[in-house]
C-alpha positions as CSV (number, residue, x, y, z in Angstrom):
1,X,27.6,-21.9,67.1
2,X,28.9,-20.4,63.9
3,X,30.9,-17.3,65.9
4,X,32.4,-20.0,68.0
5,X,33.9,-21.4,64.9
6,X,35.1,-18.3,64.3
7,X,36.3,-17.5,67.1
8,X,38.3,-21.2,67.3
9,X,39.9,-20.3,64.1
10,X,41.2,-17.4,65.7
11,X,42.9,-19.1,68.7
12,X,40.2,-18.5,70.7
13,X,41.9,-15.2,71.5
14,X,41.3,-13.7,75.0
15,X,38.5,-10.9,75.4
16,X,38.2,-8.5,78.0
17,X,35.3,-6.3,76.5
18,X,32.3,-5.7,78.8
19,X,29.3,-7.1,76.2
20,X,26.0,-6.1,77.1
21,X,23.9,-8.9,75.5
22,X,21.4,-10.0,78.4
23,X,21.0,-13.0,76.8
24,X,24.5,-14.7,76.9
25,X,25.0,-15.8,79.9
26,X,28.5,-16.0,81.3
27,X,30.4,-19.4,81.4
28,X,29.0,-20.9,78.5
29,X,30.3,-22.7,75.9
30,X,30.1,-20.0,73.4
31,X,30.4,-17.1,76.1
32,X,33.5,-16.2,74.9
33,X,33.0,-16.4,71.2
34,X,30.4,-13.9,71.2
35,X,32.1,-11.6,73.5
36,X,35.3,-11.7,70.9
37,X,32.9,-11.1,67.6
38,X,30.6,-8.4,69.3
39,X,34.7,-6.7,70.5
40,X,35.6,-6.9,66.9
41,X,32.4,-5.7,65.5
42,X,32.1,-9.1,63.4
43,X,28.1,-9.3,65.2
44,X,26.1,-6.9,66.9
45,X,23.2,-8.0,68.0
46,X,19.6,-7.6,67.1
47,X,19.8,-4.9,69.4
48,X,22.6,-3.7,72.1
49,X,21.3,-5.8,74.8
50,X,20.3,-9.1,72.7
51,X,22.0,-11.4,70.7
52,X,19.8,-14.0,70.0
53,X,22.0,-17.3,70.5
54,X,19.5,-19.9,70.1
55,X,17.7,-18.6,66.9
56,X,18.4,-19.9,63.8
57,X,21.3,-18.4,61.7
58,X,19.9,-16.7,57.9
59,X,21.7,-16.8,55.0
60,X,21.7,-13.0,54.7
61,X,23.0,-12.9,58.7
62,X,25.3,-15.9,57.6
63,X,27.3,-13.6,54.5
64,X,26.9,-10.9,57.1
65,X,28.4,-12.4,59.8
66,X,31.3,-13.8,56.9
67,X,31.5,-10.5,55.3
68,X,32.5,-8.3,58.5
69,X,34.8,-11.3,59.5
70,X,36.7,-11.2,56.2
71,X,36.8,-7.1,56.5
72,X,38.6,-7.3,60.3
73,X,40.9,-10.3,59.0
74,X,41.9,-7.2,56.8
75,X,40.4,-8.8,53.2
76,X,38.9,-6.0,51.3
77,X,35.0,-6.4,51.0
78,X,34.1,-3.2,49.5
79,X,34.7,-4.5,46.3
80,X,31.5,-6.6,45.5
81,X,29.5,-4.2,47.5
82,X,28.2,-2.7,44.3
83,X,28.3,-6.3,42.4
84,X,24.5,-6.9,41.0
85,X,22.6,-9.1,42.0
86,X,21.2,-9.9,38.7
87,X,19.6,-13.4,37.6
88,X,18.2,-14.2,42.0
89,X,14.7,-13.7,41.7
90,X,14.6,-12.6,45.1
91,X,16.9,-10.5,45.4
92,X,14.4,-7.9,46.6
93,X,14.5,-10.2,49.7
94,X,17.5,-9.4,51.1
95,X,17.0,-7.2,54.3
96,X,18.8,-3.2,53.8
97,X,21.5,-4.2,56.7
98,X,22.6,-6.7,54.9
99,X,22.6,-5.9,50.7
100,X,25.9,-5.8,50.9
101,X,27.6,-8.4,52.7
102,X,25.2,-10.7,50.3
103,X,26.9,-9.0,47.2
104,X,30.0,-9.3,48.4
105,X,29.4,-13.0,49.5
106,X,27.9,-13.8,45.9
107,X,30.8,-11.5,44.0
108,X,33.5,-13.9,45.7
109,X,31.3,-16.8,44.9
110,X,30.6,-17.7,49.0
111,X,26.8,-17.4,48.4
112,X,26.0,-18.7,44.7
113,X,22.1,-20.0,45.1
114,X,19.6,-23.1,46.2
115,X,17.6,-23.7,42.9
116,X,15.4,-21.4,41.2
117,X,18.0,-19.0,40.7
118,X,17.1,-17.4,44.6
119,X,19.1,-16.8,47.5
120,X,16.8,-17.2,49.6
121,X,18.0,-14.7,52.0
122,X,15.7,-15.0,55.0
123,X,15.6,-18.7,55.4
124,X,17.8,-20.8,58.2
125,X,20.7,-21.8,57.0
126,X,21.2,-25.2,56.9
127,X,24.0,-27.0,58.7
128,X,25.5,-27.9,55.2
129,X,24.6,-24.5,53.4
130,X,27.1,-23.2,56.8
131,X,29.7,-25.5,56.2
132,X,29.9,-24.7,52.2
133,X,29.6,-21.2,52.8
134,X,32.6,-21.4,55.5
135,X,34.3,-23.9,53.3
136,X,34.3,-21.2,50.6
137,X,35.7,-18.8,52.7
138,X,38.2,-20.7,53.5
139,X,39.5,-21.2,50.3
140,X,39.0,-18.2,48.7
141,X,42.4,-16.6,47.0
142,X,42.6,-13.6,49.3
């Protein structure tokens, strides 16, 4: 769902790319979404032949996702790819693939913590942690 938002932002732009994700089927609703963000290298997969569309959406995959979006809009995201990730108490959490899309995301303020000072990296993101981290994006001053 969160790629098709994307991807509607976009114009839903026409895609010709041949994806290889065995579990998108054609002709769905989000069909075309995918095949646009796996063309522009804004997803790739859990693998090269499976995307995964009905699992739930992580934070970590969330700033991911967000992070390699921002980088083919053009918006420089290399800058809080070093940015600490000091006062999360679990920051240890956050998956190698993805250290620094979450810096980035917490160095422009998209990610900035549920509680307890965590990010809570691996957990689904809820419907409203989506929409404020999108939200974010939007407005940030790029």
């Amino acid at each position: 769902m969160f790629v098709t938002v994307l991807y509607r932002m976009e114009g839903e732009p026409k895609s010709d790319y041949a994806m290889t994700f065995k579990d998108v089927p054609e002709n769905t609703w989000y069909t075309e979404a995918v095949r646009w963000a796996a063309e522009n290298g804004i997803v790739n997969g859990f693998d090269e032949e499976t995307f995964g569309p009905n699992n739930q959406l992580t934070r970590e995959q969330l700033a991911t996702i967000l992070c390699r979006y921002a980088n083919w809009k053009g918006i420089m995201t290399t800058l809080g790819e070093t940015t600490p990730l000091t006062g999360f108490t679990d920051t240890r959490d956050v998956s190698d693939w993805a250290i620094k899309s979450v810096r980035w995301a917490v160095s422009v303020g998209i990610i900035q913590g549920v509680g307890n000072d965590t990010i809570s990296p691996k957990t689904s993101a809820t419907r409203a942690q989506v929409a404020t981290m999108l939200m974010r994006y939007v407005a940030m001053d790029l």
